[in-house]
C-alpha positions as CSV (number, residue, x, y, z in Angstrom):
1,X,-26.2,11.8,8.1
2,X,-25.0,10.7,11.5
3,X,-26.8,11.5,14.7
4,X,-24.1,10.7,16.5
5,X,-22.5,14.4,16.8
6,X,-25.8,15.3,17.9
7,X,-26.5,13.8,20.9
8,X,-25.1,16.8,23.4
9,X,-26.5,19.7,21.7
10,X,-30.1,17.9,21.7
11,X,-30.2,18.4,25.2
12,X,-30.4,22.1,25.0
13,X,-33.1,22.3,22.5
14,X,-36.1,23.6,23.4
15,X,-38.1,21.7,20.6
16,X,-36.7,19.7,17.7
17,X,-36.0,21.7,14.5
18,X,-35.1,24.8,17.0
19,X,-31.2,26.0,15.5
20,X,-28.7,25.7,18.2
21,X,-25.4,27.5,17.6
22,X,-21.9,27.5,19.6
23,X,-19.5,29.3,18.8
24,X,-15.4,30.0,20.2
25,X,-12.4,31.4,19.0
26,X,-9.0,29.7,19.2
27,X,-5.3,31.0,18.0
28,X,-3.5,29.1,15.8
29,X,-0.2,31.5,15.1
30,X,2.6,29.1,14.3
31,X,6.3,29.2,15.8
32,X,8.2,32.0,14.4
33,X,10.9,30.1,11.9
34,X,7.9,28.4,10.6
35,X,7.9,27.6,6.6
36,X,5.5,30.1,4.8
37,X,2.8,29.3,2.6
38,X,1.7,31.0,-0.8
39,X,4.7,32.2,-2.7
40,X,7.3,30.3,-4.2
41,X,10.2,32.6,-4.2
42,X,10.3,32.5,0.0
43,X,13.6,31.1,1.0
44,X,13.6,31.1,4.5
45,X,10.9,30.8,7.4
46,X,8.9,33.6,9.3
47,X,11.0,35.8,10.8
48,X,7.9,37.5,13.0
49,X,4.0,37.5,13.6
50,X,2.7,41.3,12.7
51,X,-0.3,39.6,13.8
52,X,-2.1,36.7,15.4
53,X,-3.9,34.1,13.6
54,X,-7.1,32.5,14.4
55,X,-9.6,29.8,14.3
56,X,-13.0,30.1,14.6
57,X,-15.0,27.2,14.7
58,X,-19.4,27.0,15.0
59,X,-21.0,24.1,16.0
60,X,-24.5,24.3,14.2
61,X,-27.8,21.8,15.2
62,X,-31.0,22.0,14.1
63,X,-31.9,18.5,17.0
64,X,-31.5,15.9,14.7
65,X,-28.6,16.7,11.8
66,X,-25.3,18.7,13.1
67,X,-22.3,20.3,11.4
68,X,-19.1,21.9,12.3
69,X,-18.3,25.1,10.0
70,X,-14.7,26.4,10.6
71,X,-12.9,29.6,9.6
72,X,-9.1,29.6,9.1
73,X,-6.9,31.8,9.0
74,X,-4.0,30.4,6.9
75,X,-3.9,29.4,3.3
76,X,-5.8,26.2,2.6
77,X,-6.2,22.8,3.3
78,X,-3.7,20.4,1.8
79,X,-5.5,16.6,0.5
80,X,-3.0,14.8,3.3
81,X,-4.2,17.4,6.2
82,X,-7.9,17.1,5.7
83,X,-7.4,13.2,5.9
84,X,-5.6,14.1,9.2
85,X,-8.6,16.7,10.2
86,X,-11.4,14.2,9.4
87,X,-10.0,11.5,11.1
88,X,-9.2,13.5,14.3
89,X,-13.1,14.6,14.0
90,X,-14.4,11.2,14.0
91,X,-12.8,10.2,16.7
92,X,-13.5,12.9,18.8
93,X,-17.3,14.2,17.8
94,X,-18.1,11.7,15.9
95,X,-18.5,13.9,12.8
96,X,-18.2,12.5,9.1
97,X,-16.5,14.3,6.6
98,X,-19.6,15.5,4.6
99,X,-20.3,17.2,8.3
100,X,-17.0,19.6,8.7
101,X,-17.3,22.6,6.6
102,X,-13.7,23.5,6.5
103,X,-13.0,27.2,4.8
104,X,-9.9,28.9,4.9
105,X,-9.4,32.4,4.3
106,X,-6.3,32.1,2.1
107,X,-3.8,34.4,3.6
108,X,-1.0,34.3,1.9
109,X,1.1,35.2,4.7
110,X,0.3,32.2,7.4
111,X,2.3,27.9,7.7
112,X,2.5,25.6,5.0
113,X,0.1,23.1,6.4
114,X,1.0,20.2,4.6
115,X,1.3,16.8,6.4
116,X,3.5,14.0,4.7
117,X,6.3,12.4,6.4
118,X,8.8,15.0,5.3
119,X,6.7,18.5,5.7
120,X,8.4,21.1,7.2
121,X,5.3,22.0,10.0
122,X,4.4,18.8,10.4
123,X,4.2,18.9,14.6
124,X,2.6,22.5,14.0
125,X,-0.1,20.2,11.9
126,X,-0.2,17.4,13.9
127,X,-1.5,19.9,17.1
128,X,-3.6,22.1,14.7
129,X,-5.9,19.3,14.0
130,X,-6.8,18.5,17.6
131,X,-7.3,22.7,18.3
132,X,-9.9,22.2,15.8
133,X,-11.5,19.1,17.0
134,X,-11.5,20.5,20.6
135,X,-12.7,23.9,19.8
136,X,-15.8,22.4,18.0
137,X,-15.9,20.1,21.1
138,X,-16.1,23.4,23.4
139,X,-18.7,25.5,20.9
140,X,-20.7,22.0,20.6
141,X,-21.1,22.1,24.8
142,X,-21.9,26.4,24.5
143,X,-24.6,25.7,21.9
144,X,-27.7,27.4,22.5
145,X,-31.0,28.5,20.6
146,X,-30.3,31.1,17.9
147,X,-31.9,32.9,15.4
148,X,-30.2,33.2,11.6
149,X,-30.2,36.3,9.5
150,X,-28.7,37.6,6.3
151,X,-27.9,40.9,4.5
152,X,-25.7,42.1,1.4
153,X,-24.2,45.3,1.4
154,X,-21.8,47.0,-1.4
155,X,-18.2,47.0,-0.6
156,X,-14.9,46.1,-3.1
157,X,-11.7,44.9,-2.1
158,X,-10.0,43.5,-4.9
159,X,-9.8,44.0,-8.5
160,X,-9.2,41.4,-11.5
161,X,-6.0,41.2,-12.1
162,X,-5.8,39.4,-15.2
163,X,-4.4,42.4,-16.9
164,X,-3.1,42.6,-20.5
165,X,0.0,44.1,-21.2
166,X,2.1,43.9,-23.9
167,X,-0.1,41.6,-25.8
168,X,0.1,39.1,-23.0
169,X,-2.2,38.3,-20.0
170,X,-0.4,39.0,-16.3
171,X,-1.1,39.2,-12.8
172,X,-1.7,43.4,-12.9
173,X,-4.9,45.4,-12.3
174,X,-7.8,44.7,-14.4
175,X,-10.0,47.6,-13.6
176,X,-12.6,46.2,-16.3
177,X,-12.5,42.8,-15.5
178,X,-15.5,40.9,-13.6
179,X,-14.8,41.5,-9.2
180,X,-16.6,41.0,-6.1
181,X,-18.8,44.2,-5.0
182,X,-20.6,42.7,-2.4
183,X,-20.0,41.4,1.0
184,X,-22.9,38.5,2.0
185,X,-23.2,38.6,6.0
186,X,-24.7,36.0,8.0
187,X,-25.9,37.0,11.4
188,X,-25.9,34.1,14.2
189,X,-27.5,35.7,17.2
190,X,-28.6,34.3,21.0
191,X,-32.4,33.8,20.6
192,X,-33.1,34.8,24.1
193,X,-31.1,37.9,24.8
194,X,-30.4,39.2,20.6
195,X,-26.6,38.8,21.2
196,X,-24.2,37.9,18.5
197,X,-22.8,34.7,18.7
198,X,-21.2,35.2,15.3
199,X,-21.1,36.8,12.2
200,X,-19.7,35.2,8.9
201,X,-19.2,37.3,5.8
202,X,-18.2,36.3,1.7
203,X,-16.5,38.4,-0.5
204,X,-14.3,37.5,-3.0
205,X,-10.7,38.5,-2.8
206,X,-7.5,37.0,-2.3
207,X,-5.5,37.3,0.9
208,X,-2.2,39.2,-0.8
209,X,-1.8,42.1,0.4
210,X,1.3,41.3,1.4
211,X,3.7,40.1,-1.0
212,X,6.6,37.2,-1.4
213,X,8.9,39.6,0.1
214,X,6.9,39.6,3.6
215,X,8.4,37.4,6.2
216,X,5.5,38.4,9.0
217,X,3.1,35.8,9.5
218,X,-0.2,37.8,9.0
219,X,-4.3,37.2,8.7
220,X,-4.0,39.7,5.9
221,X,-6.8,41.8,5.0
222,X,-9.0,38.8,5.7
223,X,-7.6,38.5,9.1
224,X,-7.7,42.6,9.6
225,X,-11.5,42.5,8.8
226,X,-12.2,39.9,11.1
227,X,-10.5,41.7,14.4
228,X,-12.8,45.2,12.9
229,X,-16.2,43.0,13.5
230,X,-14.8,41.4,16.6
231,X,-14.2,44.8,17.8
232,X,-17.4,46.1,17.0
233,X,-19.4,43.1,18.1
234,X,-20.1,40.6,20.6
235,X,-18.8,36.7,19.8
236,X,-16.6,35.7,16.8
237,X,-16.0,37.0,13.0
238,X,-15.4,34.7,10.4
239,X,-13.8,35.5,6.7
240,X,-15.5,32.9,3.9
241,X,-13.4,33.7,0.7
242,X,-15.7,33.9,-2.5
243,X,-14.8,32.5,-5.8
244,X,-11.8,35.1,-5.9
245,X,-9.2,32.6,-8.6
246,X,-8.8,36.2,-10.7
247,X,-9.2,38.7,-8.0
248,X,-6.5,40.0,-6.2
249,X,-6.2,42.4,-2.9
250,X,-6.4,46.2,-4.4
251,X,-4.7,48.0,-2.9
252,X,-1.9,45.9,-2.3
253,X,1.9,45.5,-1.3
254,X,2.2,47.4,2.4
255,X,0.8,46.6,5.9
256,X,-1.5,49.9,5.8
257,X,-3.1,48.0,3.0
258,X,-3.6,45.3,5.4
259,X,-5.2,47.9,7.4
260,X,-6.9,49.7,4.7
261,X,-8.8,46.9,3.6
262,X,-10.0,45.4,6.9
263,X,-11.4,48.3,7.9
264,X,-13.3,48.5,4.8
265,X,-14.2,45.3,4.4
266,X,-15.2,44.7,8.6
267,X,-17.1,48.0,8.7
268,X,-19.3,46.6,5.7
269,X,-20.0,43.5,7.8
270,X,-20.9,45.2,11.2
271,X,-23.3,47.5,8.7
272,X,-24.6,44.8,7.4
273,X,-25.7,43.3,11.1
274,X,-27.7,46.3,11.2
275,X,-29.6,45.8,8.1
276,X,-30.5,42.1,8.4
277,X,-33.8,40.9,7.2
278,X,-36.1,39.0,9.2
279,X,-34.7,35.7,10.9
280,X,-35.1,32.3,9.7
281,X,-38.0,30.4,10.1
282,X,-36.9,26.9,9.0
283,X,-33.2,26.4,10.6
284,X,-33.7,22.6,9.2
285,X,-29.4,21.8,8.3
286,X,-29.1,19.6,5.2
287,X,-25.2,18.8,4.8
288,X,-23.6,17.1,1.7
289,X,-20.7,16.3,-0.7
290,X,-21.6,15.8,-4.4
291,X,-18.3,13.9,-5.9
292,X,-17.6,14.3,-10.2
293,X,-14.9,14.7,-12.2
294,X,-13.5,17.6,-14.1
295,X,-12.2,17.0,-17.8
296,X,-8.6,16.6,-18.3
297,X,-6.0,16.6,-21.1
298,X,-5.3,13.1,-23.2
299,X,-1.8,11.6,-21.7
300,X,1.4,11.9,-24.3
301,X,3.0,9.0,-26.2
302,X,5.2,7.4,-23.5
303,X,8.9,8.4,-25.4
304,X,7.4,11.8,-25.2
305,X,7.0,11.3,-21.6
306,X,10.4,9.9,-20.9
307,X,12.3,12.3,-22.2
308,X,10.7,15.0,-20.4
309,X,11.2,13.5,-17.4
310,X,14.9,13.1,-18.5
311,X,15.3,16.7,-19.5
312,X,13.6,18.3,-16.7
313,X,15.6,15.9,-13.8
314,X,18.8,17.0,-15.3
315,X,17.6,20.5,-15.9
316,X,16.6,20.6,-12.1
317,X,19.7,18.7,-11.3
318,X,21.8,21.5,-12.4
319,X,19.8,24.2,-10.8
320,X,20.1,22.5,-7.5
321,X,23.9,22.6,-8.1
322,X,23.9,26.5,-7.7
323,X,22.8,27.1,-11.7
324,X,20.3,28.8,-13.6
325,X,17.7,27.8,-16.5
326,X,17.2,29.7,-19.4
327,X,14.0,29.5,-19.7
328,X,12.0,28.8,-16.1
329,X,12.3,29.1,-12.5
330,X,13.1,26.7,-10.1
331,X,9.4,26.4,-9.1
332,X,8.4,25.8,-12.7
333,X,11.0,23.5,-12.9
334,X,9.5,21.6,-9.9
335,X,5.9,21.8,-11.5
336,X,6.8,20.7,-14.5
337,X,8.5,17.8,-13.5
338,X,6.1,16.6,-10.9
339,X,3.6,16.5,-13.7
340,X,5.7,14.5,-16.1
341,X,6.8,12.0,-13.1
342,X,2.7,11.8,-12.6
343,X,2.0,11.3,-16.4
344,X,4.3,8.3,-16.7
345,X,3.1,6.3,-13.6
346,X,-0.2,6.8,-15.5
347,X,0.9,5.5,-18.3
348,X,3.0,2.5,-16.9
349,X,-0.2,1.9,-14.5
350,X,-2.1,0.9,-17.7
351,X,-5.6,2.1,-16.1
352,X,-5.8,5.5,-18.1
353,X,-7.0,8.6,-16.4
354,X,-10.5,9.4,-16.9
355,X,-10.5,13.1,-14.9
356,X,-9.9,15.4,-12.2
357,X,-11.8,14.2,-8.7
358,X,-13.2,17.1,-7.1
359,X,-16.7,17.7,-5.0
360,X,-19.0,20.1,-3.8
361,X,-19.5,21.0,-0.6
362,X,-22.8,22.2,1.0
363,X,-23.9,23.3,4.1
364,X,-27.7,24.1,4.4
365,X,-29.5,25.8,7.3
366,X,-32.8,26.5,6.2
367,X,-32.9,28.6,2.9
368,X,-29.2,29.7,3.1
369,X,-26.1,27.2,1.5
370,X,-22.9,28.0,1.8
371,X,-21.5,25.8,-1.4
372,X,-17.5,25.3,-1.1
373,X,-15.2,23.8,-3.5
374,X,-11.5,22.7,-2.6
375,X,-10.0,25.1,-5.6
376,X,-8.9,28.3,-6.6
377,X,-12.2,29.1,-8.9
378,X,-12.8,31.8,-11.0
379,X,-15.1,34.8,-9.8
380,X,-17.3,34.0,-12.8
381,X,-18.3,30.3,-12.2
382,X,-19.1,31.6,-8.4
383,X,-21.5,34.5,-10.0
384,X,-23.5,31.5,-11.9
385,X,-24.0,28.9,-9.2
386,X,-25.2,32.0,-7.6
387,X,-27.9,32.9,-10.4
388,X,-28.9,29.1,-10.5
389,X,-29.5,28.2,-7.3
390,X,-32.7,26.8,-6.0
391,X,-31.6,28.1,-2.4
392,X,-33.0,32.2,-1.8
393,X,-29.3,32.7,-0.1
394,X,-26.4,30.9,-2.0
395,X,-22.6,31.5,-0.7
396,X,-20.1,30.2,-3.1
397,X,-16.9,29.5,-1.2
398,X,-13.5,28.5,-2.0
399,X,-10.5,27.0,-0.3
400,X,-13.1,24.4,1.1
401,X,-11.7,21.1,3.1
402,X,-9.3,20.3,0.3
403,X,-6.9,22.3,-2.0
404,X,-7.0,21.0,-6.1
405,X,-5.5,24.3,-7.7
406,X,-6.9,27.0,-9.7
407,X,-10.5,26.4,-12.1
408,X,-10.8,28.9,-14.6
409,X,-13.5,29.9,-16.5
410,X,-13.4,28.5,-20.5
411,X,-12.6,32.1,-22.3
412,X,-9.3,32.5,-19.8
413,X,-7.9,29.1,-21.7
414,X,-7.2,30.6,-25.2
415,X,-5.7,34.0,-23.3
416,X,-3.4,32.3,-20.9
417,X,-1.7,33.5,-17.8
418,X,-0.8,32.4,-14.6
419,X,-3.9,30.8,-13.6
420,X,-3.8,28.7,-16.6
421,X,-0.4,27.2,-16.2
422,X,-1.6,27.0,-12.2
423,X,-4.6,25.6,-13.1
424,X,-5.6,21.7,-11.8
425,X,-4.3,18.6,-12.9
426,X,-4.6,15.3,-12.4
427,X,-2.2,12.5,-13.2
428,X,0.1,15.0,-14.5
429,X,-2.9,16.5,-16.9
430,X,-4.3,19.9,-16.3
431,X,-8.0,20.4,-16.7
432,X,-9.6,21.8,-20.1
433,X,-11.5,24.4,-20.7
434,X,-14.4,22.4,-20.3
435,X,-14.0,22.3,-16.6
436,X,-16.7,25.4,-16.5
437,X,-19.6,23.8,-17.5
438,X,-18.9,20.7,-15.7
439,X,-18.1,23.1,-12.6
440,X,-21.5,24.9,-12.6
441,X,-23.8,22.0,-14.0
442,X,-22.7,19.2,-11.1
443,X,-22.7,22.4,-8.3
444,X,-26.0,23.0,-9.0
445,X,-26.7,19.6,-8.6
446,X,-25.6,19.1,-5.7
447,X,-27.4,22.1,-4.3
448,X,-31.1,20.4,-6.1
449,X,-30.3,17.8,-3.6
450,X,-29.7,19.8,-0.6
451,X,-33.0,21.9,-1.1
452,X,-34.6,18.8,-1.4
453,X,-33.6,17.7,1.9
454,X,-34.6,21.7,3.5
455,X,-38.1,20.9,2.4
């Protein structure tokens, strides 16, 4: 790891291994008119901010090894932004990728924060990145000795909602299904005075409250649960999604759900501050990024491949032209031929493709990783890098310094649904159902090595 984001935050510790902590709050709301991220069927840009959105970013040291760990409020991180992110990190704190934890809280009701040549928020982008640099710049110069603490308490948010109806599986209400009933809280407090500096809190649930008809830029019921704990405590609130790929927001569809939710889901937090075990002895910060690959599908026979792409372009051509398909929407349209466009580069590349590259993030601070993955992943693959974790405190997280798509669990292939037809792919080729295994064995790899480095 590199020392060289270290330097500043040394100065202030009292003895080497001592956890130093800063920590600020920054808002990020977009322009109203700004292109909205997380449903397809949007036409237009926001026409309002219900409310604000926010960064908050913690600079973490233990005197030697340094992270940054941010909380978004918006959607995720697109491949070309983090590119953007880590670069403007380097230069600024001199802070590798493997260093910046990046989490976004995946409202569905924030930008599009993609960043090619023709993205629609691209100057929105562009200035987001150095507001993150500089606010880990400005909680870097406030760090200070701190103490760490954890707690669980019960809470539930969201339900499954890969429902079957009719014989088929749909996004509904799963009251059965597997969900999230816990909310993990991680208590950052001033080790001289017992102040928070901030509290972090998992649960798994997706930020959709608010449907594709909403044109409000919003936190959601992430968002609203963050202002409840800033409210009710000193310093900042940060949402870390959980592995919530098949959990929705329940209940769902109107702002008082937006309300609803937050307040239950922040009033389990601030509980949970009260009900904190003792702090952490060893504050020793181990940070890494284990790279593998997930299992794809086998590439077509090239005339296969052609005249999919010829079918789909005119098919999309038409739809463009004020038609309509028969058989999908204009966004599946898109999909569809995007991955047969990528499927015949691969095959007129001649190099084969050999899998989905993906990694594991983790972020150790003494006996407590926060593990994130740049995917959608299924609740259940979150639940056993949870049971087999070496760490005593594990935090799966998703929407992690990268966005790949959605990783379901093996079962979820033969039933179908959205989430299968959304799930990852690479080169045109979506992941099999093999990805699971692959998921959870090379995750808990990558957490062995981070407990190795703890002590």
């Amino acid at each position: 790891m590199r020392e060289a984001g270290a330097s500043q935050a040394v100065e202030g510790a009292m003895t080497m291994g001592e956890l130093l902590v800063g920590a600020v709050r920054r808002n990020i709301t977009p322009p109203v008119g700004a292109t909205m991220a997380g449903y397809a069927g949007r036409d237009h840009g926001a026409e309002g901010v219900h409310d604000e959105l926010w960064l908050r970013a913690l600079f973490l040291c233990d005197g030697t090894n340094c992270a940054a760990l941010l909380c978004r409020d918006l959607l995720y991180t697109p491949n070309e932004e983090m590119d953007l992110l880590a670069e403007t990190f380097e230069r600024r704190l001199g802070l590798t990728r493997e260093q910046i934890f990046l989490a976004n809280t995946h409202t569905h009701s924030g930008p599009r924060t993609d960043y090619r040549e023709d993205s629609d928020n691209r100057a929105y982008v562009a200035a987001l990145a150095e507001i993150c640099a500089g606010a880990v710049e400005e909680a870097r110069a406030k760090a200070r000795p701190a103490t760490l603490s954890v707690a669980q308490r019960p809470v539930q948010a969201g339900v499954n909602r890969r429902e079957l109806r009719d014989g088929n599986i749909v996004l509904g209400v799963n009251l059965e299904g597997p969900c999230d009933r816990l909310v993990d809280v991680l208590s950052f407090t001033d080790a001289g005075s017992g102040q928070p500096l901030a509290t972090l809190f998992r649960h798994a649930v997706h930020g959709v409250v608010m449907g594709s008809n909403n044109y409000l830029i919003s936190g959601d019921a992430p968002g609203a649960a963050e202002a409840f704990v800033e409210a009710n405590l000193p310093g900042v609130a940060g949402f870390l999604a959980g592995a919530s790929g098949n959990i929705n927001a329940h209940p769902r569809e109107a702002l008082e759900h937006v309300a609803l939710l937050g307040r239950r889901l922040g009033a389990a937090a601030v509980q949970g501050t009260t009900e904190v075990g003792e702090p952490l002895e060893d504050a020793t910060i181990v940070t890494l990024r284990h790279e593998f690959k997930l299992p794809v599908g086998a590439l077509p026979p090239e005339d296969e491949v052609r005249a999919a792409v010829e079918d789909l372009a005119a098919r999309m051509e038409a739809v463009e032209q004020g038609g309509s398909d028969p058989d999908l929407s204009k966004w599946q349209l898109e999909r569809n031929l995007r991955h047969a466009r990528a499927q015949l580069e691969a095959i007129e590349s001649g190099q084969g493709v050999s899998g989905l590259p993906i990694f594991a993030q983790v972020l150790a601070i003494g006996e407590v990783a926060l593990v994130g993955w740049p995917a959608e992943v299924f609740f259940e693959i979150g639940e056993q890098v949870r049971a087999g974790s070496p760490f005593a405190t594990t935090l799966p997280v998703t929407h992690v310094s990268g966005a790949v798509g959605y990783i379901p669990i093996a079962s979820a292939f033969d039933e179908g649904g959205y989430e299968i037809t959304a799930r990852a792919h690479h080169a045109g080729l979506g992941i099999t159902a093999e990805a699971e295994g692959v998921m959870v064995r090379e995750t808990l790899a990558a957490l062995e090595t981070a407990v190795k480095g703890v002590g």
